[in-house]
Biopython code that builds the backbone (N, CA, C, O; Angstrom):
import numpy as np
from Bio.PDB.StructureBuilder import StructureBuilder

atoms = [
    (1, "UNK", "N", (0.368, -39.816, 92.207)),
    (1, "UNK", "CA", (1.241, -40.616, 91.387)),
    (1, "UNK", "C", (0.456, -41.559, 90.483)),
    (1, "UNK", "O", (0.762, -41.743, 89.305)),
    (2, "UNK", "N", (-0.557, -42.139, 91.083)),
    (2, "UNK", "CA", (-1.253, -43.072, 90.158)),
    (2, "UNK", "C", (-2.144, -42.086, 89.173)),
    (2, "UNK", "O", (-2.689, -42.614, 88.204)),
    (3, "UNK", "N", (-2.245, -41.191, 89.312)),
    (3, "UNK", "CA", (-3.165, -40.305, 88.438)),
    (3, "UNK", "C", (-2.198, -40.378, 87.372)),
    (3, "UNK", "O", (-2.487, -41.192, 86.494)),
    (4, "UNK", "N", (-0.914, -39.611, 87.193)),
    (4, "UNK", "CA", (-0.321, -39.718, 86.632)),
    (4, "UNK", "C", (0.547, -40.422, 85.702)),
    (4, "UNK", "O", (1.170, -39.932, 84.761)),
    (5, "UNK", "N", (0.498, -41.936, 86.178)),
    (5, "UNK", "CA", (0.399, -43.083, 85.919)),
    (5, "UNK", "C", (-0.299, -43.275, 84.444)),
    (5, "UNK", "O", (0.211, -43.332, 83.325)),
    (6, "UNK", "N", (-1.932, -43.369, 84.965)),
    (6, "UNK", "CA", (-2.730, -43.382, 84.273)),
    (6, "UNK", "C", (-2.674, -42.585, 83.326)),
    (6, "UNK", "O", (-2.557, -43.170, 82.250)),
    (7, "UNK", "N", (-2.718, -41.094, 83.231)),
    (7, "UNK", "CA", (-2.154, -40.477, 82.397)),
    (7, "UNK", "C", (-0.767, -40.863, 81.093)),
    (7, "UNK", "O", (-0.903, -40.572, 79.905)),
    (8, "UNK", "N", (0.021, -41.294, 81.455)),
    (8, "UNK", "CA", (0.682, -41.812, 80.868)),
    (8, "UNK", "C", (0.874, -42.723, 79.629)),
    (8, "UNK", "O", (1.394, -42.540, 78.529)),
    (9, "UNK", "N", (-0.186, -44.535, 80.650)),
    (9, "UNK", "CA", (-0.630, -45.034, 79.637)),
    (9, "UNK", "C", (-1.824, -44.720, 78.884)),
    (9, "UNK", "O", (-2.336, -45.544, 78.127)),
    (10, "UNK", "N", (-2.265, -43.612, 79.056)),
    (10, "UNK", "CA", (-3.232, -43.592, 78.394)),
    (10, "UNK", "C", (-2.917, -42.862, 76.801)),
    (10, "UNK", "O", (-3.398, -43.210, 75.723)),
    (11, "UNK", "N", (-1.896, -41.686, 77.094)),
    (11, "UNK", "CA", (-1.046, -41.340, 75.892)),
    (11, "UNK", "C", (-0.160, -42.229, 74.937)),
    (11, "UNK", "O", (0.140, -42.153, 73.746)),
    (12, "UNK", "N", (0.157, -43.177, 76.046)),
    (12, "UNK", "CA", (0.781, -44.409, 75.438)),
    (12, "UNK", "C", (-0.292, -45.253, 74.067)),
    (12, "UNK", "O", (0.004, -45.451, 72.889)),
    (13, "UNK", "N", (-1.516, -45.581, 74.788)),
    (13, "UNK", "CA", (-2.411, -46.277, 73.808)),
    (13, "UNK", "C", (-2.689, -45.488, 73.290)),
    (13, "UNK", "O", (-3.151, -45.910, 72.230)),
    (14, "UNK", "N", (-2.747, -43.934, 73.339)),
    (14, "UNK", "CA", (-3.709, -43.289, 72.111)),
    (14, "UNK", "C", (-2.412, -43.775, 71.204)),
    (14, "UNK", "O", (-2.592, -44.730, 70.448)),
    (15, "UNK", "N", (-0.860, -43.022, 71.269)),
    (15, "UNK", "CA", (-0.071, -43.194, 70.382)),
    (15, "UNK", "C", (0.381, -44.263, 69.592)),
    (15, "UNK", "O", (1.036, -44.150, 68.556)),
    (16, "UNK", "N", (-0.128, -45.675, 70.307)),
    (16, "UNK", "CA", (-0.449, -46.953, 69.683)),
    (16, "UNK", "C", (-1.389, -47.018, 68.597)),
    (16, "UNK", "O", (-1.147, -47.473, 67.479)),
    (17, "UNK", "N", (-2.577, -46.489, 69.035)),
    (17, "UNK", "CA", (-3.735, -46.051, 68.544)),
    (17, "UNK", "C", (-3.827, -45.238, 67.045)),
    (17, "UNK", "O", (-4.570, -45.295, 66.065)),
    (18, "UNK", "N", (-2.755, -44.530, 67.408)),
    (18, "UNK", "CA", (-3.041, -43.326, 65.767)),
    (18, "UNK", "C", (-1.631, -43.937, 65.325)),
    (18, "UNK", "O", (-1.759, -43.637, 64.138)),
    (19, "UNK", "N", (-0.312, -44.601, 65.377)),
    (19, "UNK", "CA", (0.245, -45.519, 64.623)),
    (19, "UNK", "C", (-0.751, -46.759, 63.950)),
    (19, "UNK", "O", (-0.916, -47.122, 62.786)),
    (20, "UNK", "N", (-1.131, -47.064, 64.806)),
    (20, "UNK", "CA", (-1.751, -48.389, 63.594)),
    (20, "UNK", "C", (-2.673, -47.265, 62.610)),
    (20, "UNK", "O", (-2.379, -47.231, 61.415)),
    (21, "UNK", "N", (-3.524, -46.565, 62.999)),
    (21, "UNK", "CA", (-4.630, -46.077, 61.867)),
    (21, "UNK", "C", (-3.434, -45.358, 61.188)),
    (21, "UNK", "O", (-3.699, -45.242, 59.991)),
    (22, "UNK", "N", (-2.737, -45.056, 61.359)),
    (22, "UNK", "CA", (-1.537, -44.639, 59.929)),
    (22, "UNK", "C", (-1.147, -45.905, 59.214)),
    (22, "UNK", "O", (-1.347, -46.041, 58.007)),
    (23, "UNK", "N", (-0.649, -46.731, 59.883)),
    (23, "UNK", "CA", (-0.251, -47.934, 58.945)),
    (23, "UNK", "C", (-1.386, -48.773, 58.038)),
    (23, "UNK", "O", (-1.214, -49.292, 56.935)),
    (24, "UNK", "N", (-2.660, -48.738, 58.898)),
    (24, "UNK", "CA", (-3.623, -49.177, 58.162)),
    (24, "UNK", "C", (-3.780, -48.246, 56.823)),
    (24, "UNK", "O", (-4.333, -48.770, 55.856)),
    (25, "UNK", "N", (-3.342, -46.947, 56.719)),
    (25, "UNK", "CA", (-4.254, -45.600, 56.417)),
    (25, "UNK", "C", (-2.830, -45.839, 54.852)),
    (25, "UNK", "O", (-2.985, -45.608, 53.653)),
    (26, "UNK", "N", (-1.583, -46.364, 55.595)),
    (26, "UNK", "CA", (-0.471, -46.441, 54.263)),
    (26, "UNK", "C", (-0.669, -48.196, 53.861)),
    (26, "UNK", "O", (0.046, -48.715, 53.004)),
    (27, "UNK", "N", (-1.393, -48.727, 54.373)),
    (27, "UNK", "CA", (-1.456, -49.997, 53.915)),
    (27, "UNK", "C", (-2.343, -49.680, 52.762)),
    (27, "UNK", "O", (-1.812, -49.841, 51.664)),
    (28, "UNK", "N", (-3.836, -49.178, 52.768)),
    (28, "UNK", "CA", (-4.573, -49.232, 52.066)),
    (28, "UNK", "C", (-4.329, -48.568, 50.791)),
    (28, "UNK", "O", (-4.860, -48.885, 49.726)),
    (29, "UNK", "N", (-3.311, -47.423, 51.009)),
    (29, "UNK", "CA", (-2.961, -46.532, 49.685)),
    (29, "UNK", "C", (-2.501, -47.031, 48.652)),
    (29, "UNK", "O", (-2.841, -46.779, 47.496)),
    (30, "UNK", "N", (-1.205, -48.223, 49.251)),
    (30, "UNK", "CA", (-0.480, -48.735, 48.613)),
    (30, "UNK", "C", (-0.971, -49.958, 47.908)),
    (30, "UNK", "O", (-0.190, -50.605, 47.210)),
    (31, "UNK", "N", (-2.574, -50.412, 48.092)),
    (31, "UNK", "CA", (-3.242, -51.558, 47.939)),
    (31, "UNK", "C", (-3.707, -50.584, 46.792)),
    (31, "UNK", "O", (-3.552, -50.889, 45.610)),
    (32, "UNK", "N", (-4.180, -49.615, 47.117)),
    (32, "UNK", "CA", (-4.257, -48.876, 45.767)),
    (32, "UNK", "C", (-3.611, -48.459, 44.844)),
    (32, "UNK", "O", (-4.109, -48.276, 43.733)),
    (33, "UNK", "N", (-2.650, -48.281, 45.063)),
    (33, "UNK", "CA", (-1.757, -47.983, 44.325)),
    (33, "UNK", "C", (-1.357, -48.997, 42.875)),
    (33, "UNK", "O", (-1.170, -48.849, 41.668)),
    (34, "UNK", "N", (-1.380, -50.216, 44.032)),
    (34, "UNK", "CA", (-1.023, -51.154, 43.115)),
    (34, "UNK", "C", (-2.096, -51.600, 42.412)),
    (34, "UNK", "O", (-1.779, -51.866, 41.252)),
    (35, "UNK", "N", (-3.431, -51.817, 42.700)),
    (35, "UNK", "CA", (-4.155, -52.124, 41.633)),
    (35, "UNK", "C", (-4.486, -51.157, 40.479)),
    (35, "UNK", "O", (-5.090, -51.466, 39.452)),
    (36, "UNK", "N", (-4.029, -50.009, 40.782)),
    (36, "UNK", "CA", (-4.335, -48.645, 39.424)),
    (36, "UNK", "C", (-3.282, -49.117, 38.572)),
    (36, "UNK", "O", (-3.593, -49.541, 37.460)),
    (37, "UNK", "N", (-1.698, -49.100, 39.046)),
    (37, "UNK", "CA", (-0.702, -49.894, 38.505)),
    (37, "UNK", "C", (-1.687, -51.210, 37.284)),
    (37, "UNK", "O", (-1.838, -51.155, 36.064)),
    (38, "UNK", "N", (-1.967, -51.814, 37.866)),
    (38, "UNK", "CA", (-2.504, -52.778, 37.176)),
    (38, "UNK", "C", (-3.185, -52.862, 36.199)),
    (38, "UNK", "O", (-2.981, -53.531, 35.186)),
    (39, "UNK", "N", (-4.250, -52.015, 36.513)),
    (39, "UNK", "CA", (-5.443, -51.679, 35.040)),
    (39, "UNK", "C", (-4.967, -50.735, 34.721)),
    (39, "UNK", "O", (-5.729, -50.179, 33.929)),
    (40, "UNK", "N", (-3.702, -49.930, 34.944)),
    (40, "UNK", "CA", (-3.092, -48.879, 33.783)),
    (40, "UNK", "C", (-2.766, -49.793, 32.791)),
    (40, "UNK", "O", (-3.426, -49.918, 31.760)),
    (41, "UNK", "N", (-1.767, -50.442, 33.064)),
    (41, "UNK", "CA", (-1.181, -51.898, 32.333)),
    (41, "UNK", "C", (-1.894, -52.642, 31.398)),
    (41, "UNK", "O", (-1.689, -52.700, 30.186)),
    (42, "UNK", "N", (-3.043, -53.401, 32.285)),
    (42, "UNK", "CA", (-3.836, -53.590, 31.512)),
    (42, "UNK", "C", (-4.594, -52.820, 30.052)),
    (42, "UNK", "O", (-5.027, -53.362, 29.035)),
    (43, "UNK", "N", (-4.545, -51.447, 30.412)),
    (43, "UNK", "CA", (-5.160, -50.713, 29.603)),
    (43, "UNK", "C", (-3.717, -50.139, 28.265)),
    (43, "UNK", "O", (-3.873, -49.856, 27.077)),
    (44, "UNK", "N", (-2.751, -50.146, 28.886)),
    (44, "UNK", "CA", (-1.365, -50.138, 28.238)),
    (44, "UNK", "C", (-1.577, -51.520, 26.810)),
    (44, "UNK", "O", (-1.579, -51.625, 25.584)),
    (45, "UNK", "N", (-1.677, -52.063, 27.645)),
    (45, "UNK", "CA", (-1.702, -53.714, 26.480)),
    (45, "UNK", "C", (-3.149, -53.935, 25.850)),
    (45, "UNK", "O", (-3.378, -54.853, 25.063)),
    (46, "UNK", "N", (-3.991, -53.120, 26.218)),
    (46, "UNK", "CA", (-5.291, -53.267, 25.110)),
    (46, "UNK", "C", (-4.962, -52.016, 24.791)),
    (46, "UNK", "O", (-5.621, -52.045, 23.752)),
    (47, "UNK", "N", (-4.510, -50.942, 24.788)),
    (47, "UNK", "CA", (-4.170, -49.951, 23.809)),
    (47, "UNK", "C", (-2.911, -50.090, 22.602)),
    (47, "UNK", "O", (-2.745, -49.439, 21.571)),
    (48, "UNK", "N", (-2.192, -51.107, 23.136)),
    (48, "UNK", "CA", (-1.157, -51.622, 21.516)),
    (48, "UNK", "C", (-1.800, -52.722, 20.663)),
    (48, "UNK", "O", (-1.517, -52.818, 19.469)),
    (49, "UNK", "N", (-2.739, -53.624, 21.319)),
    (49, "UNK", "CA", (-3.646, -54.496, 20.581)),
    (49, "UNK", "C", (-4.222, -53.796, 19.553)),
    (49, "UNK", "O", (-4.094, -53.982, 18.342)),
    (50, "UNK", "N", (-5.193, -52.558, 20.435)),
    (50, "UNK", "CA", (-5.873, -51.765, 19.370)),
    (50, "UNK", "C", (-4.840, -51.297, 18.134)),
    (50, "UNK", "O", (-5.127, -51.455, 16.948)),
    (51, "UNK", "N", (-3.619, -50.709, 18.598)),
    (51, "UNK", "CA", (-3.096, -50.216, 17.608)),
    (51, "UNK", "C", (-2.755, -51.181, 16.562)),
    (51, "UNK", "O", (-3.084, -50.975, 15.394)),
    (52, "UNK", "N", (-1.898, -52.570, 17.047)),
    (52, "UNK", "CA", (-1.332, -53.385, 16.163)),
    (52, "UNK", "C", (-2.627, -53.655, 15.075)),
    (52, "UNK", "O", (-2.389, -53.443, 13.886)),
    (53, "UNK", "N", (-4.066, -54.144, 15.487)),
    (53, "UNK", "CA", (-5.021, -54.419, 14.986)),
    (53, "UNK", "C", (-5.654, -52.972, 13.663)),
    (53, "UNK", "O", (-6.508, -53.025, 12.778)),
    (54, "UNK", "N", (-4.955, -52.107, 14.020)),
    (54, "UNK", "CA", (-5.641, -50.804, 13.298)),
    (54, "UNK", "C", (-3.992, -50.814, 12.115)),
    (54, "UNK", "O", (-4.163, -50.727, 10.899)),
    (55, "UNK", "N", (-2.941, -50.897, 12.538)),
    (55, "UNK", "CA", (-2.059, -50.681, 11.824)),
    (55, "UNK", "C", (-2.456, -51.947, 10.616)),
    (55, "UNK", "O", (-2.155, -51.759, 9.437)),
    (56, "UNK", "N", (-3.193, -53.296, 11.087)),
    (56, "UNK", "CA", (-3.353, -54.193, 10.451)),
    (56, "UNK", "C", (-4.099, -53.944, 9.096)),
    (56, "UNK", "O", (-3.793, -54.098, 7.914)),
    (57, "UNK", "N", (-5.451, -53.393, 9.912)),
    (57, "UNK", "CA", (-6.395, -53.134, 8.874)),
    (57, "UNK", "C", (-6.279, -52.159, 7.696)),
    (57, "UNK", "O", (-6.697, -52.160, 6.538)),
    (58, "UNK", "N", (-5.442, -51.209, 8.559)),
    (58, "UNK", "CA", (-4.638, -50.033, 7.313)),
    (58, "UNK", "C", (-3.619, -50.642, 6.242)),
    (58, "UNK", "O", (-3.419, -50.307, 5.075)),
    (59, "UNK", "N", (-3.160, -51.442, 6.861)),
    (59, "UNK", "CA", (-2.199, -52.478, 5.718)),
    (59, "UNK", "C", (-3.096, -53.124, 4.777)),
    (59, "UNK", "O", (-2.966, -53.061, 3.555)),
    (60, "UNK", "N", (-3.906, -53.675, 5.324)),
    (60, "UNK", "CA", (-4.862, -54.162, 4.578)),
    (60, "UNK", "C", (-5.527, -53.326, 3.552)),
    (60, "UNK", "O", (-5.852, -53.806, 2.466)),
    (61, "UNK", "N", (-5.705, -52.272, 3.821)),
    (61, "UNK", "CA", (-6.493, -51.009, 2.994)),
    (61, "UNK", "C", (-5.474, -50.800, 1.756)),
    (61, "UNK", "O", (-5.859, -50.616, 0.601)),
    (62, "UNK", "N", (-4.218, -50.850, 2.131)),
    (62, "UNK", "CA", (-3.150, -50.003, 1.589)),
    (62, "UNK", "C", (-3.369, -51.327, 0.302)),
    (62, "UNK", "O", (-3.999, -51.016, -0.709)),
    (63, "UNK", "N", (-2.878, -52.593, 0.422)),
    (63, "UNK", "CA", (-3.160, -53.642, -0.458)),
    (63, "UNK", "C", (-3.560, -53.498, -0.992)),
    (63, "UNK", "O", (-2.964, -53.646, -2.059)),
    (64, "UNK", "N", (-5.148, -52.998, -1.133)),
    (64, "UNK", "CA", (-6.576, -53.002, -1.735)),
    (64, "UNK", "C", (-6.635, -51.723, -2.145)),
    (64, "UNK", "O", (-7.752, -51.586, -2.644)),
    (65, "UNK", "N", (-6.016, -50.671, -2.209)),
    (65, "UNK", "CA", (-6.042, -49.351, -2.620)),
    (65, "UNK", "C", (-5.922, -49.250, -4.175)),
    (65, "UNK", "O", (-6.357, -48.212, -4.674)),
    (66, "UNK", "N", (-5.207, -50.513, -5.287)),
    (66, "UNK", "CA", (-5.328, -50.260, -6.446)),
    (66, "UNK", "C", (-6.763, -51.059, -6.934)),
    (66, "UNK", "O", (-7.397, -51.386, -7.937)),
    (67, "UNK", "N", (-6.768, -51.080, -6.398)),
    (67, "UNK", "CA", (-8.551, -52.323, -6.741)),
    (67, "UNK", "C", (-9.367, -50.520, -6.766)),
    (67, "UNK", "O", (-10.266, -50.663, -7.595)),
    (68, "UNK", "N", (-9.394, -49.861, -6.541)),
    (68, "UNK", "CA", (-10.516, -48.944, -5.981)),
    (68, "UNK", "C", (-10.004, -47.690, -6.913)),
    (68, "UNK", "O", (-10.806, -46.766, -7.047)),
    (69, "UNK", "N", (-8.974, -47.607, -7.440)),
    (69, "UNK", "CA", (-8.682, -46.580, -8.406)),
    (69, "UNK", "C", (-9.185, -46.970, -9.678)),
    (69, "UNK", "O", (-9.210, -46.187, -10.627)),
    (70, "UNK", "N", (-9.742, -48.595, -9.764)),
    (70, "UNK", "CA", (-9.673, -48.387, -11.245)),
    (70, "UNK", "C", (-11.041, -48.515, -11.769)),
    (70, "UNK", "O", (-11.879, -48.761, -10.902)),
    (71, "UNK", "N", (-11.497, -48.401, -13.049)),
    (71, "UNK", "CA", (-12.488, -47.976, -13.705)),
    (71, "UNK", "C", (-13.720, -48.854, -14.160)),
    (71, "UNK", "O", (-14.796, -48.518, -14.653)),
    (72, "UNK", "N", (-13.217, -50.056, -13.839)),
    (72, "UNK", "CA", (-13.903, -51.454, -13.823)),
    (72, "UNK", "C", (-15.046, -51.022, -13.355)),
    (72, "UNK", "O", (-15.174, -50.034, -12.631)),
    (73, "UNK", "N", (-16.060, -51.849, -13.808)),
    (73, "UNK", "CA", (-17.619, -51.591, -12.815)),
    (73, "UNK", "C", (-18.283, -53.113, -12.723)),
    (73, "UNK", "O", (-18.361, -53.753, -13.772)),
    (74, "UNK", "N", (-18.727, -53.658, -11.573)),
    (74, "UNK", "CA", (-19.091, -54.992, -11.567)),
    (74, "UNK", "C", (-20.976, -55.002, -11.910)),
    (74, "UNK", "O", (-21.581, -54.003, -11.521)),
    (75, "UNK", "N", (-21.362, -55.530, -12.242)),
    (75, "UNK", "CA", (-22.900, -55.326, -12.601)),
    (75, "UNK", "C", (-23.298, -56.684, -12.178)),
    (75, "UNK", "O", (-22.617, -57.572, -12.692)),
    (76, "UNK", "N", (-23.986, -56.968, -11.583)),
    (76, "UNK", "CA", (-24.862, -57.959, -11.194)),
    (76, "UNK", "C", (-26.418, -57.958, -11.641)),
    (76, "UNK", "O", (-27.263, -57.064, -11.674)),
    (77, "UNK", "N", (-26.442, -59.315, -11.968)),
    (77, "UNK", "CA", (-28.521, -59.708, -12.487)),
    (77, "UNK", "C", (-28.295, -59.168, -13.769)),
    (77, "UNK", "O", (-29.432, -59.064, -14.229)),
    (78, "UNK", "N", (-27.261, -58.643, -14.870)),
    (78, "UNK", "CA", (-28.047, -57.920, -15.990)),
    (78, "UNK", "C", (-27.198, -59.451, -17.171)),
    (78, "UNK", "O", (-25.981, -59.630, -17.208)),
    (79, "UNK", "N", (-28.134, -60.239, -17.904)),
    (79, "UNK", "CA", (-27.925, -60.518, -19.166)),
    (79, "UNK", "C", (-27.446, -59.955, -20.068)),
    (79, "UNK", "O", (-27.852, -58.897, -20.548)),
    (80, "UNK", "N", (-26.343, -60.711, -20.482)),
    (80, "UNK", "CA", (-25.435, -60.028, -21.921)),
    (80, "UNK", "C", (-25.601, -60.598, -22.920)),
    (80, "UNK", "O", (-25.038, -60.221, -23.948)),
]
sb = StructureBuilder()
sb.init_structure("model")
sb.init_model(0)
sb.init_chain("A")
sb.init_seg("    ")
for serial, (resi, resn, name, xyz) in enumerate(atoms, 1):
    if name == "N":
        sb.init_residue(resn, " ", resi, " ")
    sb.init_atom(name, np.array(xyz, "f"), 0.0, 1.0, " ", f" {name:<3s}", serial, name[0])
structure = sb.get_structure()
C-alpha cells in the first residue's frame, strides 16, 4: 500500500511539474508576443514618418519643378 502511495504522489508532482513548465512555456510566448507587437508598431510609425517626410520632399520638388524647365543659366565669377 505504501508503495503505491508513493507512486501516486509521485505522478502527482510530476503533473505539477509539467503544468508549471507549460505555464512558464505560455508565459514566455506571450512576453513575446507582445514585445514583437511593439516594435511592429514601432516600425508601423517610423514607416508613415518616412512616408509623410518623402511625400514632403516630393511636394517640395513638385514647387520647384518650374524653376528647372526654364532656360535661364546662372554664371558665377564672370565680369560683364
Amino acid at each position: 500500500m505504501k508503495n503505491m502511495s508513493k507512486k501516486v504522489k509521485m505522478l502527482f508532482i510530476g503533473a505539477i511539474v509539467i503544468i508549471a513548465l507549460l505555464l512558464i512555456t505560455v508565459i514566455a510566448q506571450i512576453i513575446a508576443i507582445y514585445q514583437k507587437q511593439q516594435t511592429n508598431l514601432a516600425q508601423q510609425e517610423e514607416i508613415a514618418r518616412l512616408e509623410n517626410e518623402k511625400n514632403y520632399y516630393e511636394n517640395q520638388q513638385g514647387d520647384n519643378s518650374d524653376d528647372k524647365g526654364s532656360d535661364s543659366e546662372i554664371i558665377v565669377g564672370e565680369n560683364q
